[in-house]
RODO-2510 file (C-alpha; in nm, 4 decimals, decimal comma):
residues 249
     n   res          X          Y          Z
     1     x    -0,6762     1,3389     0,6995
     2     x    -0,6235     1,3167     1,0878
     3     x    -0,3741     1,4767     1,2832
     4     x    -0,1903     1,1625     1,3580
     5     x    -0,2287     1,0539     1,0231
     6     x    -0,0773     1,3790     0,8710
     7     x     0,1928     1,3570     1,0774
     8     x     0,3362     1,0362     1,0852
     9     x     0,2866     1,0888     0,6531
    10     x     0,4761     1,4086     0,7057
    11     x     0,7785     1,1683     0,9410
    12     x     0,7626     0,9199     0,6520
    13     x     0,7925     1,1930     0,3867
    14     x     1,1095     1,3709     0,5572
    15     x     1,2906     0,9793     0,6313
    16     x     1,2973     0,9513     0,2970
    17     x     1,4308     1,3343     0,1679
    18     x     1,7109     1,2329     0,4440
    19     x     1,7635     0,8789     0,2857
    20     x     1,7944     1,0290    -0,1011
    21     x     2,0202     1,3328    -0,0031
    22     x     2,2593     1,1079     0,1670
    23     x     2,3315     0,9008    -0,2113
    24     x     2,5636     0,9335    -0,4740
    25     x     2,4883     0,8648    -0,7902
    26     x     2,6468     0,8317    -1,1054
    27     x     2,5293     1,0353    -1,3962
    28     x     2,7091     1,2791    -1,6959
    29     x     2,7322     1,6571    -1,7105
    30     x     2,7477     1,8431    -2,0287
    31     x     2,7032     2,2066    -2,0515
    32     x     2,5179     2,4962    -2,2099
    33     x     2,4244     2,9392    -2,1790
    34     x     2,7740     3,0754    -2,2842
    35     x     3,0455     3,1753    -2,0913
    36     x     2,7690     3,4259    -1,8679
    37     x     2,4969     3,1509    -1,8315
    38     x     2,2667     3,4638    -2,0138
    39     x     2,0933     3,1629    -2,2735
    40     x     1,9607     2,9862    -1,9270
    41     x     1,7588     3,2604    -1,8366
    42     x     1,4061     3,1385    -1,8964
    43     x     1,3356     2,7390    -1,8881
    44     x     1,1209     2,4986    -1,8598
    45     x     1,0218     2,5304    -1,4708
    46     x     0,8672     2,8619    -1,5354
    47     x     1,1346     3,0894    -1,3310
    48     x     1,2051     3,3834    -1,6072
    49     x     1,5043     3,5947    -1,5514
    50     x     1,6967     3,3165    -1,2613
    51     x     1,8776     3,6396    -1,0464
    52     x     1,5708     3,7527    -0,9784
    53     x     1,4204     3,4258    -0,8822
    54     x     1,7120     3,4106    -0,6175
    55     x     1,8824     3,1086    -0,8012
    56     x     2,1547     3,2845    -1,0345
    57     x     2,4377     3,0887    -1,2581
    58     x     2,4425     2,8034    -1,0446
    59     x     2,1802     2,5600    -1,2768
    60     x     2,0876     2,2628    -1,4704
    61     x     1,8492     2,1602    -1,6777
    62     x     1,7680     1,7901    -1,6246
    63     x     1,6898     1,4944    -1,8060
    64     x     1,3481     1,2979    -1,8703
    65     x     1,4844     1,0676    -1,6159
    66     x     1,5380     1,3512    -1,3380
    67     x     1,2934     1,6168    -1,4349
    68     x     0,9760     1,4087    -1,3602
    69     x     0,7726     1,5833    -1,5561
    70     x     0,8256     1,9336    -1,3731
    71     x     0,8177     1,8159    -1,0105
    72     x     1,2084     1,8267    -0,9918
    73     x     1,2033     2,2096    -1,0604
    74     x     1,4166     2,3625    -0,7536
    75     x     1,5673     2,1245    -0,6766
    76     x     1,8950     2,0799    -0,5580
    77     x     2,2119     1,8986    -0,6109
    78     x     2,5880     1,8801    -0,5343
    79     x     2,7838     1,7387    -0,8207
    80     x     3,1345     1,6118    -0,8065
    81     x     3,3412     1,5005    -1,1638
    82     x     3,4458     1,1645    -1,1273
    83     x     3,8075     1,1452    -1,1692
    84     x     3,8581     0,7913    -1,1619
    85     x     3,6816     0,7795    -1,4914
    86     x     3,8486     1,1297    -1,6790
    87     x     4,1358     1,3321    -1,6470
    88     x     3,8897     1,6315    -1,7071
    89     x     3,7882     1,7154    -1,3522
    90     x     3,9178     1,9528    -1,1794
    91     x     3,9923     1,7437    -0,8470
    92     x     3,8662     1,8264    -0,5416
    93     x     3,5464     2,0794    -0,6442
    94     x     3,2311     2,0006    -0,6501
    95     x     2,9370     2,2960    -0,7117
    96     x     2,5545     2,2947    -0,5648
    97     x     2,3037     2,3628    -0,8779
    98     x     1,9423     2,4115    -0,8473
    99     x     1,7141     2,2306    -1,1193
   100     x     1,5516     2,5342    -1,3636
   101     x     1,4922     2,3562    -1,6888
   102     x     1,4806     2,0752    -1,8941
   103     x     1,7237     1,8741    -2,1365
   104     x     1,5183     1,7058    -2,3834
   105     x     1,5681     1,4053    -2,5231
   106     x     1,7371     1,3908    -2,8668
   107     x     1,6404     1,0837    -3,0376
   108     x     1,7940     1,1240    -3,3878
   109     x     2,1660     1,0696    -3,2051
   110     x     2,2749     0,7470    -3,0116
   111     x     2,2148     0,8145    -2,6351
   112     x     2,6088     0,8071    -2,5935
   113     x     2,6895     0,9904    -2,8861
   114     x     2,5094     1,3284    -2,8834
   115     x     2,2052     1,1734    -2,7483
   116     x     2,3386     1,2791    -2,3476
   117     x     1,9137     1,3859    -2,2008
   118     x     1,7659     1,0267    -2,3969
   119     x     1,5935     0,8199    -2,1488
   120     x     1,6719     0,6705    -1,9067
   121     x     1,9763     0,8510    -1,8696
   122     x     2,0593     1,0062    -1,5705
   123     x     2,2135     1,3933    -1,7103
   124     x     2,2616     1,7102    -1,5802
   125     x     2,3159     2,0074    -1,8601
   126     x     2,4792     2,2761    -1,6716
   127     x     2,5349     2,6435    -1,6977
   128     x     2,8865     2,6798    -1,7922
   129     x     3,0079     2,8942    -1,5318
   130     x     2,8651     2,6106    -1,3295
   131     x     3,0073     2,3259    -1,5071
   132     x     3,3625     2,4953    -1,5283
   133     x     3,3817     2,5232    -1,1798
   134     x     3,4488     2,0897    -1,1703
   135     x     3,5532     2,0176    -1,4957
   136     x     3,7914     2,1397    -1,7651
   137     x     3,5767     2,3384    -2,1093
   138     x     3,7242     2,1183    -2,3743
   139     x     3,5955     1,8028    -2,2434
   140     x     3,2596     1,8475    -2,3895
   141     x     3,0874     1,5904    -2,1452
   142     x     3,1909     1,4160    -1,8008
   143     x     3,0707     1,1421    -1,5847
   144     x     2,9814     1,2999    -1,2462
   145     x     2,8248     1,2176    -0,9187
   146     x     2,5284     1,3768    -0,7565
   147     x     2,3438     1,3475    -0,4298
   148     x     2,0572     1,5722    -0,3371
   149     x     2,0818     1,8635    -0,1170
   150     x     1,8645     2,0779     0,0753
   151     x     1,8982     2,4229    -0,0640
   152     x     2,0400     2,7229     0,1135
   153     x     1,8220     3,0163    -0,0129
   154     x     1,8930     3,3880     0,1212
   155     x     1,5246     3,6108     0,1714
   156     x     1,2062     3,4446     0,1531
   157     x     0,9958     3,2510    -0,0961
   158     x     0,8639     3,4756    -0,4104
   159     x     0,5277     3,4195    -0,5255
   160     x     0,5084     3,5224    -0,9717
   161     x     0,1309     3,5782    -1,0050
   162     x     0,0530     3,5652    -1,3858
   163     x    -0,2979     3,4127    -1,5344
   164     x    -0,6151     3,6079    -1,5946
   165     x    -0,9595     3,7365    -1,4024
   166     x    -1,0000     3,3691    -1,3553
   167     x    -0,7393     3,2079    -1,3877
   168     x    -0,4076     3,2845    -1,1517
   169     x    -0,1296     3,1098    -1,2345
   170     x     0,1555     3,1232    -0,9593
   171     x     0,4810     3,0615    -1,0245
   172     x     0,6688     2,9761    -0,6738
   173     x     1,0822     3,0791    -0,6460
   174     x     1,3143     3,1087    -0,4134
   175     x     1,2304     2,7900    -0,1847
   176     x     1,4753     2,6557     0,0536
   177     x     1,4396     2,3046     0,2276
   178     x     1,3796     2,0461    -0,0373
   179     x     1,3331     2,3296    -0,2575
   180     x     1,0373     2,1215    -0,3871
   181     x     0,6888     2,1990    -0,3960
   182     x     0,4196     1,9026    -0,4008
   183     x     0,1219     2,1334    -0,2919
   184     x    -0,0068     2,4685    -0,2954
   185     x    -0,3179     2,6167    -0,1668
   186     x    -0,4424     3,0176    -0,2209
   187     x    -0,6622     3,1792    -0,0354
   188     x    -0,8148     3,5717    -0,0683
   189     x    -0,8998     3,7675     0,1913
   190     x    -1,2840     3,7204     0,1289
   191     x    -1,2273     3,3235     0,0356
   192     x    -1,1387     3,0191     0,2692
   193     x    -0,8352     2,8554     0,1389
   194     x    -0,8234     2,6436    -0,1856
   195     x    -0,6101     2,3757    -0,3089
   196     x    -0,4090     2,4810    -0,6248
   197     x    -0,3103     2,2297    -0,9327
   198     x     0,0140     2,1770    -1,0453
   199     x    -0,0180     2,3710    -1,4187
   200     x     0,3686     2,2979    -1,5456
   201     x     0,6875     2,3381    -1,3270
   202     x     0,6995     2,5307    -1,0757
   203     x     0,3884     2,7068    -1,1810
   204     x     0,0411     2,6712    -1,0288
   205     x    -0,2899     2,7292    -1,1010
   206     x    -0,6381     2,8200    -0,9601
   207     x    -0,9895     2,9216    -1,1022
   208     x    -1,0815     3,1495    -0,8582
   209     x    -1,1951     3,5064    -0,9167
   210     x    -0,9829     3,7078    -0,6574
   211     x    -0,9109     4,0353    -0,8226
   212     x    -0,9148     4,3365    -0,4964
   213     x    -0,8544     4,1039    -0,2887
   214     x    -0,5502     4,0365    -0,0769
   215     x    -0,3830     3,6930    -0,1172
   216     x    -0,2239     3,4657     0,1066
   217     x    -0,0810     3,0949    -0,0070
   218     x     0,0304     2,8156     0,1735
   219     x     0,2914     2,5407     0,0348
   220     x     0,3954     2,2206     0,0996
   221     x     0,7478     2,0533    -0,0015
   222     x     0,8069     1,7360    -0,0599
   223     x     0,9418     1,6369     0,2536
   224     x     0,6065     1,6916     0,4218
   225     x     0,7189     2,1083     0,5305
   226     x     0,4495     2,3277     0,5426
   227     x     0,4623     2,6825     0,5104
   228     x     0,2185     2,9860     0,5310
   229     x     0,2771     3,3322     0,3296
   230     x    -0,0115     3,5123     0,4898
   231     x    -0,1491     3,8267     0,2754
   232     x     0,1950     3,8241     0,0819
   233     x     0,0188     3,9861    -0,2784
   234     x    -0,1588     4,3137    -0,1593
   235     x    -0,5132     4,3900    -0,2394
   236     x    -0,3983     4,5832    -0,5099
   237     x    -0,1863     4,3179    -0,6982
   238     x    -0,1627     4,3093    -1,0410
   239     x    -0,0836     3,9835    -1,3169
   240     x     0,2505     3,9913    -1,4119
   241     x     0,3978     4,1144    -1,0349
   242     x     0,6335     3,8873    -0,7716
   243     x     0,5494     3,9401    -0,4301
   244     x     0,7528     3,8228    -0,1579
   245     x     0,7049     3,6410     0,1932
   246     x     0,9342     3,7113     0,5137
   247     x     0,8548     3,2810     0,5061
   248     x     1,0924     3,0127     0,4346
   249     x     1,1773     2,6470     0,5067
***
């Protein structure tokens, strides 16, 4: 693609981040994790243990309808209980959750009776620390709104590297901005770079041998942001270690 091209795609592609933050939308909340969040550690976007991947109690796993098959995964969202339609809420809070997992659909129950994640419902299930902050713990289940956010992430973006000789598999955490990855290259310090394939969540892969090799990785949100983590894994890495850039969005 040409320079002008790529950049009026990356002006079209931030218009329209600004256009969906700025909406509120109705949905429901529900909650799950325990009273310390501890059973949301893990998930479906790949993140593990959700301190260290800089996004601690303040998450929700999303609905088919939201999750989009993995490409929601850090996202984030301000949520407000609507009361107008419960006494519930707590009035006047509202809490900012990043997406880390999924809800999944539950078709043996009615989709408003038990059923909250069936398609196409719009539904948030929230760590309860999270969910307490905006609405009262007997209530089971709220109607909310949500808009989009950017996110607000402290230190840079941390790169998981997991996989084989082969086979890396990078999980990305930590992102600010849109929070939103829709492209990731890699690139060794013998290599020129190489586009990466979404594998699942926020996970991606490449079939690259780059074992003694320093690694570097560039990534691309969804509002068109590009970013470059030059030589963030040392030659030395290993599979199974997080490395982290001084970058961010």
């Amino acid at each position: 693609m040409d320079t002008p091209s790529l950049l009026l795609l990356t002006t079209l592609l931030a218009f329209a981040f600004k256009a969906s933050v700025a909406q509120w939308t109705p949905a429901f909340a529900t909650f799950y994790g325990g009273s310390d969040a501890s059973d949301t550690m893990g998930g479906a976007c790949g993140y593990g243990n959700l301190y260290n991947a800089g996004y601690g109690v303040n998450s929700a796993a999303l609905s088919t309808a939201l999750f989009n098959n993995g490409a929601s995964c850090g996202m984030c969202f301000t949520i407000t209980c609507d009361a107008s339609k419960t006494p519930s809420c707590k009035q006047g809070t509202s809490i900012t959750i990043t997406a880390t997992n999924f809800c999944p659909p539950n078709y043996a129950l009615a989709s408003d009776n038990g059923g909250w994640c069936n398609p196409p419902r719009q539904h948030f299930d929230m760590s309860q620390p999270a969910w307490e902050t905006i609405a009262v713990y007997q209530a089971g289940i709220v109607p909310v709104n949500y808009r989009r956010v950017p996110c607000q992430r402290s230190g840079g973006m941390r790169f998981t590297i997991n996989g084989n000789d082969y086979f890396e598999l990078v999980t990305v955490a930590n992102v600010g901005g849109s929070g939103v990855l829709s492209q990731m290259w890699i690139k060794g310090s013998k290599t020129d770079w190489m586009v990466m394939s979404r594998n699942w969540g926020a996970t991606w892969q490449s079939n690259a041998y780059l074992n003694g090799q320093s690694m570097s990785f560039r990534v691309q949100t969804d509002d068109g942001r590009v970013v470059t983590a030059d030589n963030v894994a040392p030659s030395n890495w290993w599979f199974g270690g997080t490395y982290t850039s001084w970058q961010q969005f």
